[in-house]
C-alpha positions in Angstrom: -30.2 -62.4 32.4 -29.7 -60.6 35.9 -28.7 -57.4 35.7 -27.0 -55.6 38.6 -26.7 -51.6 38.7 -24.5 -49.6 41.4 -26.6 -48.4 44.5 -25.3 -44.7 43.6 -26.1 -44.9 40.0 -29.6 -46.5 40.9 -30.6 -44.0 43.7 -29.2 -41.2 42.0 -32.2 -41.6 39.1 -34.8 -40.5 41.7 -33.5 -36.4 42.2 -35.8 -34.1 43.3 -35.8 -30.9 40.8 -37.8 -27.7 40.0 -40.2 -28.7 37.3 -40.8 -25.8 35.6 -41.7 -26.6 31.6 -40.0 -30.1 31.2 -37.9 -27.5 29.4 -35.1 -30.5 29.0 -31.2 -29.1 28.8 -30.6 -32.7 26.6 -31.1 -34.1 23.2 -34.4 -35.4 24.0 -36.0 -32.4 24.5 -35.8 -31.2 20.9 -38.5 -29.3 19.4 -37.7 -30.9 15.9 -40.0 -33.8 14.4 -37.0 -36.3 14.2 -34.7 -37.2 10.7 -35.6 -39.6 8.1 -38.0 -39.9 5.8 -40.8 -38.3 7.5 -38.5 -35.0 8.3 -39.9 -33.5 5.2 -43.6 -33.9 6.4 -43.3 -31.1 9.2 -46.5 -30.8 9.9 -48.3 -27.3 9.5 -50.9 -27.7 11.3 -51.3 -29.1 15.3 -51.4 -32.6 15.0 -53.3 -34.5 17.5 -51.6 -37.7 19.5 -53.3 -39.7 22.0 -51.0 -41.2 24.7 -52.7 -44.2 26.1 -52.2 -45.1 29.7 -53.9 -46.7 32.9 -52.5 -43.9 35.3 -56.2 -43.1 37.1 -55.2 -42.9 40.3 -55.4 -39.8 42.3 -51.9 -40.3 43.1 -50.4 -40.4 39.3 -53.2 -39.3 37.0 -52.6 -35.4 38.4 -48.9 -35.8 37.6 -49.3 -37.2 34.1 -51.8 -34.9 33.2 -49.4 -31.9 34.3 -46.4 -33.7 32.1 -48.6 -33.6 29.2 -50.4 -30.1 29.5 -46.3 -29.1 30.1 -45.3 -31.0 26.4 -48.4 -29.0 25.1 -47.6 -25.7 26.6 -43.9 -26.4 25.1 -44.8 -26.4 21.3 -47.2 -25.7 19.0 -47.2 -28.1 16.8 -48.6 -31.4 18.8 -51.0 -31.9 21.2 -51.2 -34.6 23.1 -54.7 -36.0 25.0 -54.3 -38.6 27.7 -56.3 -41.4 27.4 -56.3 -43.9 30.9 -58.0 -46.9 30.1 -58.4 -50.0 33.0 -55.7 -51.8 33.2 -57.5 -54.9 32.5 -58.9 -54.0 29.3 -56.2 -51.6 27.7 -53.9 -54.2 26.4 -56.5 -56.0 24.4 -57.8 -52.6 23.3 -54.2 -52.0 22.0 -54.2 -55.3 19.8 -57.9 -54.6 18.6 -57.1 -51.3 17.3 -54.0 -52.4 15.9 -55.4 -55.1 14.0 -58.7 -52.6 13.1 -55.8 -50.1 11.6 -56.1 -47.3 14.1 -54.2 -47.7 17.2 -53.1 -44.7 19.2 -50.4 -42.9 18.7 -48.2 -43.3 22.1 -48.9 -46.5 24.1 -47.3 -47.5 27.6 -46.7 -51.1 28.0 -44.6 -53.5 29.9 -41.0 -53.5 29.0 -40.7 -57.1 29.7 -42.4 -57.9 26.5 -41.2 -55.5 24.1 -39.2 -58.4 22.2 -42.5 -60.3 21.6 -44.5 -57.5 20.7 -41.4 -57.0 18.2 -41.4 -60.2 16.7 -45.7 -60.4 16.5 -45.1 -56.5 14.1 -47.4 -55.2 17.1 -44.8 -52.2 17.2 -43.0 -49.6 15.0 -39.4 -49.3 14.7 -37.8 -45.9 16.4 -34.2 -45.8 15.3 -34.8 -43.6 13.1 -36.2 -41.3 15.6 -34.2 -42.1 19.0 -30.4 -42.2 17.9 -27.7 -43.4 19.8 -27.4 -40.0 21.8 -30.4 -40.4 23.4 -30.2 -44.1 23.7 -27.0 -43.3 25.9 -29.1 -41.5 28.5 -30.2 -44.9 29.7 -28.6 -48.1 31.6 -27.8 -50.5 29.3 -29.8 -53.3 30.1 -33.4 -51.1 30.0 -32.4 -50.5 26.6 -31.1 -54.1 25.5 -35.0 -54.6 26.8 -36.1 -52.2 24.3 -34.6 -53.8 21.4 -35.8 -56.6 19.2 -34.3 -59.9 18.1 -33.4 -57.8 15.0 -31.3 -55.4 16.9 -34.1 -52.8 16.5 -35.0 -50.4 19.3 -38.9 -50.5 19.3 -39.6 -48.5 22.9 -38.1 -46.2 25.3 -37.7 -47.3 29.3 -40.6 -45.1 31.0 -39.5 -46.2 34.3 -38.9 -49.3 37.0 -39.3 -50.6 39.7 -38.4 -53.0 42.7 -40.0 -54.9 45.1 -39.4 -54.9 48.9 -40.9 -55.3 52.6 -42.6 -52.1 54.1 -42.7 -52.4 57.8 -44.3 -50.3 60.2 -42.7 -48.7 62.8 -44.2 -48.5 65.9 -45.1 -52.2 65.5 -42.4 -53.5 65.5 -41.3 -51.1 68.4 -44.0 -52.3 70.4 -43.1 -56.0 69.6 -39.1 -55.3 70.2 -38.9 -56.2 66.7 -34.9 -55.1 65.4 -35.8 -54.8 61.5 -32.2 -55.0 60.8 -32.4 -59.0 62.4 -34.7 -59.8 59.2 -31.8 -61.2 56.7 -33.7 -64.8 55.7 -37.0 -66.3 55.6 -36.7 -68.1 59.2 -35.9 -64.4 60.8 -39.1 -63.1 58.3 -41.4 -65.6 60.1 -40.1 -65.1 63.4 -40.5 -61.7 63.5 -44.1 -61.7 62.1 -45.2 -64.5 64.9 -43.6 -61.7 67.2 -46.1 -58.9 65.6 -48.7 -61.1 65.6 -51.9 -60.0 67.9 -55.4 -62.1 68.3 -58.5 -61.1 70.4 -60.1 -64.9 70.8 -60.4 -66.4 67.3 -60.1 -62.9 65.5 -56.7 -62.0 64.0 -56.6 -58.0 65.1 -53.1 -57.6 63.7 -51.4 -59.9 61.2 -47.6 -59.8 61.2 -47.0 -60.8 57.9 -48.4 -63.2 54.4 -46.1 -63.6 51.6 -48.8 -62.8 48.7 -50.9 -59.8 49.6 -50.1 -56.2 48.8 -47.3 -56.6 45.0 -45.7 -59.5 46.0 -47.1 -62.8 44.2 -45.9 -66.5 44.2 -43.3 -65.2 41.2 -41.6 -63.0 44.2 -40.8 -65.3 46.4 -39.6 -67.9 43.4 -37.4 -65.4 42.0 -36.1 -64.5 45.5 -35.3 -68.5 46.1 -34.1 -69.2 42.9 -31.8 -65.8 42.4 -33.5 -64.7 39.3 -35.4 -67.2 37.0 -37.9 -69.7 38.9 -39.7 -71.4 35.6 -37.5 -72.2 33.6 -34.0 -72.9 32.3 -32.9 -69.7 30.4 -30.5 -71.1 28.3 -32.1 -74.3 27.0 -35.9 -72.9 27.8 -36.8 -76.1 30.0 -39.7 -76.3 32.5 -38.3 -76.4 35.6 -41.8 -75.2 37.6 -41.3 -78.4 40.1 -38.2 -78.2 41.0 -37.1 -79.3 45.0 -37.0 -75.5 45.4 -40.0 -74.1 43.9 -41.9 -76.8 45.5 -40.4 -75.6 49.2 -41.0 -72.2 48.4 -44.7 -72.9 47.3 -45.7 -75.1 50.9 -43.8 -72.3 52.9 -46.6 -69.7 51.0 -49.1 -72.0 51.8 -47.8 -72.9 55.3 -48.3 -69.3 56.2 -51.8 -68.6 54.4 -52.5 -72.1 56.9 -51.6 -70.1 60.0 -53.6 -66.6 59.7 -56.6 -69.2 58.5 -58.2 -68.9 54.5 -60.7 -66.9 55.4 -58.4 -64.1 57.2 -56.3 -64.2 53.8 -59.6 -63.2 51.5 -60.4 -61.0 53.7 -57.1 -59.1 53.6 -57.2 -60.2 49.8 -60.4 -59.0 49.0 -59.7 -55.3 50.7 -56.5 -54.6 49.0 -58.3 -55.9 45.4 -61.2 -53.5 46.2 -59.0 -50.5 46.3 -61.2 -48.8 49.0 -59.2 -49.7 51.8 -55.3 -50.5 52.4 -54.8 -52.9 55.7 -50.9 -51.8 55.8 -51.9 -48.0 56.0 -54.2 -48.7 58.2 -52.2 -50.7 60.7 -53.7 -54.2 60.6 -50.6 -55.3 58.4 -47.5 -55.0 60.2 -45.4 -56.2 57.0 -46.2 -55.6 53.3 -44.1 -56.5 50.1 -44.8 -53.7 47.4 -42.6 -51.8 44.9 -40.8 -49.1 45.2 -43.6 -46.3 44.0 -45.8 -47.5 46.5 -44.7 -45.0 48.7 -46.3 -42.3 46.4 -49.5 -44.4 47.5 -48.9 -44.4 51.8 -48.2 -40.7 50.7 -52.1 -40.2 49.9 -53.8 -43.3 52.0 -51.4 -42.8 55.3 -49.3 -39.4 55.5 -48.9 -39.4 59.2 -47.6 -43.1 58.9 -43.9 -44.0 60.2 -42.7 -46.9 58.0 -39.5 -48.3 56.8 -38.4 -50.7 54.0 -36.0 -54.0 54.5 -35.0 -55.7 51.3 -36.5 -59.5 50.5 -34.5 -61.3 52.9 -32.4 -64.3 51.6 -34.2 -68.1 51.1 -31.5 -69.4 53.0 -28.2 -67.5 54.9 -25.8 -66.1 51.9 -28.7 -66.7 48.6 -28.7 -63.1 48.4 -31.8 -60.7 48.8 -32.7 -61.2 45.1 -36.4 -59.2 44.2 -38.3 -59.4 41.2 -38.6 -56.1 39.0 -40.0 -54.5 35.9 -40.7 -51.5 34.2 -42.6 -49.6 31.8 -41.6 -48.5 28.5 -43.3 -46.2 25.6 -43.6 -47.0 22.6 -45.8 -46.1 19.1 -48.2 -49.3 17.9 -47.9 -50.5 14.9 -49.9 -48.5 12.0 -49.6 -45.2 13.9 -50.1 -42.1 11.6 -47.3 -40.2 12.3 -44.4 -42.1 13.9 -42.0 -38.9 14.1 -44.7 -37.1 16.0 -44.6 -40.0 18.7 -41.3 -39.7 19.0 -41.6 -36.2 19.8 -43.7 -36.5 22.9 -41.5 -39.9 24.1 -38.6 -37.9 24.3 -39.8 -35.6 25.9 -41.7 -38.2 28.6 -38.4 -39.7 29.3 -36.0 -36.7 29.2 -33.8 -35.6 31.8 -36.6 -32.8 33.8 -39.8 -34.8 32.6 -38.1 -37.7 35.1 -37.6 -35.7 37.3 -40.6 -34.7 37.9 -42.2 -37.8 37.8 -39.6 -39.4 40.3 -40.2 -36.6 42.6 -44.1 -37.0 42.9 -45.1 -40.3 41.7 -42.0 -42.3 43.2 -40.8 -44.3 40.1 -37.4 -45.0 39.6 -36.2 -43.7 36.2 -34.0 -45.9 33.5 -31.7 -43.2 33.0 -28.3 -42.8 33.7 -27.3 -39.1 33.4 -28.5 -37.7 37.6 -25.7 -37.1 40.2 -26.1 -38.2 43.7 -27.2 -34.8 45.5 -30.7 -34.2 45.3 -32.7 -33.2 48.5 -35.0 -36.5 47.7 -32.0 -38.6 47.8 -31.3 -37.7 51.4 -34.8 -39.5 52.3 -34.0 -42.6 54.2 -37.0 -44.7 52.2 -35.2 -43.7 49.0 -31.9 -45.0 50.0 -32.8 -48.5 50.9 -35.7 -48.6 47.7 -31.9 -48.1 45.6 -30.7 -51.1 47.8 -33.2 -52.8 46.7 -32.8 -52.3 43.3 -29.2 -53.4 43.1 -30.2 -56.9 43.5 -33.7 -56.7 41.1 -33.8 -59.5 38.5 -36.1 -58.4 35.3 -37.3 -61.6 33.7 -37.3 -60.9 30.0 -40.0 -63.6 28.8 -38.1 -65.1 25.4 -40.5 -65.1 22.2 -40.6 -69.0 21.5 -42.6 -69.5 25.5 -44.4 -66.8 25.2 -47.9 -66.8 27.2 -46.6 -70.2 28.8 -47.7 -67.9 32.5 -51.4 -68.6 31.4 -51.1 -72.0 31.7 -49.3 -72.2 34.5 -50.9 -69.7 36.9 -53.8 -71.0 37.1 -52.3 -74.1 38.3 -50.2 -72.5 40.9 -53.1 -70.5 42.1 -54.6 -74.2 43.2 -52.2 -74.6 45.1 -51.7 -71.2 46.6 -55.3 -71.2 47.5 -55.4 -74.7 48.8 -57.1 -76.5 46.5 -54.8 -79.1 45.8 -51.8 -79.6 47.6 -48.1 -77.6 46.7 -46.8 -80.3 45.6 -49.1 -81.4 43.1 -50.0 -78.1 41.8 -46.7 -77.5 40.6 -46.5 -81.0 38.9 -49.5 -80.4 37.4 -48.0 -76.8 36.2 -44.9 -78.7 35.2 -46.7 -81.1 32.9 -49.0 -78.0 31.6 -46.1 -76.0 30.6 -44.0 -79.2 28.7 -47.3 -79.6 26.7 -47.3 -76.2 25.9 -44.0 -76.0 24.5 -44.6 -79.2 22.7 -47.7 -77.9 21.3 -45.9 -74.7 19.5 
């Protein structure tokens, strides 16, 4: 279900403060090894935790390396290595060690799966260990994402995110662009035809495509269909080809048609390759990303003037619905010392820890406890990101269609890329996903 969260509330969870320690003034900063049965086990000796991520980037890795030396410096009884693993390969890894009997002993993951990984015994339980108190530092919703079918919590929110359009500035000054005109997909296009620039057959400057930089097919759905594009949430039927989905997929492909397939790989192929970024350097003049990409322009493009519109509406008065997520932490199942975990995920997700990361990676944190007058708050990119966020629907993917998006994707990709027209892509999708849900 959709989940709406004040602008003030929202923005507020991004505040710029001193980071000095992660020396938190709340209940999650607690030096203790958690209650329960393991609270006579303190250990007397440093025990060692690895806290599995796929942070690498020059932009993160720094700052979650300083969180953890910080939880180190803090206590003597843990220590806690970072481990960054691709993140192709480190969800696979997870399962293997799992099932081998010796997974790590923090892993982040994706909190729109927590429920599955729940319900598969993938994960350990952590009431025991994160009682109501702390639970209460976060929205609501982030936590009813944390908790199993069982009514269990089995992760804490890490952080979220949002999805919107980055525009850069002078382009659209030079093309007497208004970025406040954008409100609906019409406007979108006619603005990027504006922005537009050729030299002869060569595209020098592409105003816009709906699926390069973090916006995918699912972004636009979502957007068109106000939260849910795949199926029926309440009965959990198919509904890939519907009238809508199928507009939505030839407008993609209508504007893939008019930059030319070969321009999109190429703008494809650069942003997959990670060595160059064609909205930094000015070849894009409109981008859909999420909201810590700024962190990102912060490294690539310092000098760059940019500013951020929400998803404009399918059609006039659909809303500016985006698609979202987040990123939870939780302790695999089989873990040797669950209250130890605990002990470092507190402390990842308390009050200054967030902070911290807010302030120089540019995640949005799930918590609810910040005011509203932080110096970063008062940055115009922030504000609208919050916006943004106020009208984010988080698709939590229900247990009995789980993995039903590797059947379809590939599908929808045909059809994306041209292969076979929208239209029957999606039916094809359609017919995949009914057999798959047949099938379980």
């Amino acid at each position: 279900m959709k989940k709406r969260i004040s602008v003030l509330c929202l923005a507020a969870a991004m505040i710029l403060t001193a980071f000095s320690g992660c020396s938190s003034s709340d209940s999650q900063s607690s030096g203790s090894a958690g209650s329960g049965s393991e609270s006579n086990n303190t250990p007397t000796e440093t025990v060692e935790l690895e806290f599995w991520g796929w942070w690498s980037s020059d932009a993160r890795k720094p700052y979650i390396q300083e969180m953890v030396d910080n939880f180190n410096e803090s206590q003597d009884q843990y220590k806690v290595t970072y481990v960054d693993i691709p993140f192709g390969d480190i969800f696979t890894k997870n399962i293997a060690q799992i099932a081998a009997g010796n997974p790590c002993d923090i892993m982040a993951n994706s909190m729109e799966e927590v429920r599955f990984r729940a319900n598969e015994d993938q994960v350990e339980a952590l009431d025991e260990y994160i009682t109501d108190d702390i639970k209460s530092y976060f929205y609501d919703q982030y936590i009813d994402a944390c908790t199993g079918d069982d009514g269990v919590l089995y992760a804490v929110p890490y952080s979220v995110d949002t999805r919107a359009i980055y525009y850069n500035k002078a382009h659209f000054e030079e093309a007497n662009v208004d970025p406040a005109s954008i409100q609906t997909w019409d406007d979108l296009i006619a603005a990027a035809d504006k922005l537009d620039q050729k030299d002869g057959d060569t595209w020098t400057r592409v105003g816009f495509m709906p699926v390069l930089g973090n916006g995918g097919v699912d972004t636009w759905m979502i957007n068109a269909n106000k939260g849910v594009a795949w199926f029926n949430t309440e009965t959990l039927e198919p509904t890939v080809n519907s009238d809508v989905n199928k507009d939505v997929l030839k407008w993609i492909r209508d504007r893939i048609d008019h930059y030319g397939q070969a321009e999109y790989d190429n703008l494809s192929a650069a942003f997959s390759s990670g060595m160059t970024d064609p909205f930094a350097s000015g070849t894009i003049s409109m981008l859909v990303h999420t909201s810590a990409y700024t962190s990102s322009l912060a490294q690539t493009a310092p000098d760059l003037e940019y500013g951020v519109i929400p998803l404009p509406e399918y059609k006039a008065g659909n809303g500016h619905t985006a698609n979202g997520g987040g990123f939870v932490l939780e302790v695999p199942k089989g873990a040797k010392n669950v209250a130890a975990s605990c002990e470092f995920i507190k402390y990842a997700t308390s009050k200054d820890t967030q902070d911290f990361l807010a302030t120089k990676i540019g995640d949005f944190s799930a918590r609810n406890d910040f005011d509203d007058s932080s110096e970063f708050f008062q940055n115009p990119i922030t504000q609208d990101l919050a916006k943004c966020l106020e009208e984010t629907s988080t698709v939590i993917i229900p247990n009995e269609i789980k993995g039903y998006t590797d059947v379809i994707n590939p599908l929808i990709e045909e059809g994306t890329l041209g292969i076979t027209d929208t239209d029957t892509a999606l039916d094809n999708a359609q017919k995949a996903f009914e057999d798959f849900v047949a099938s379980k």
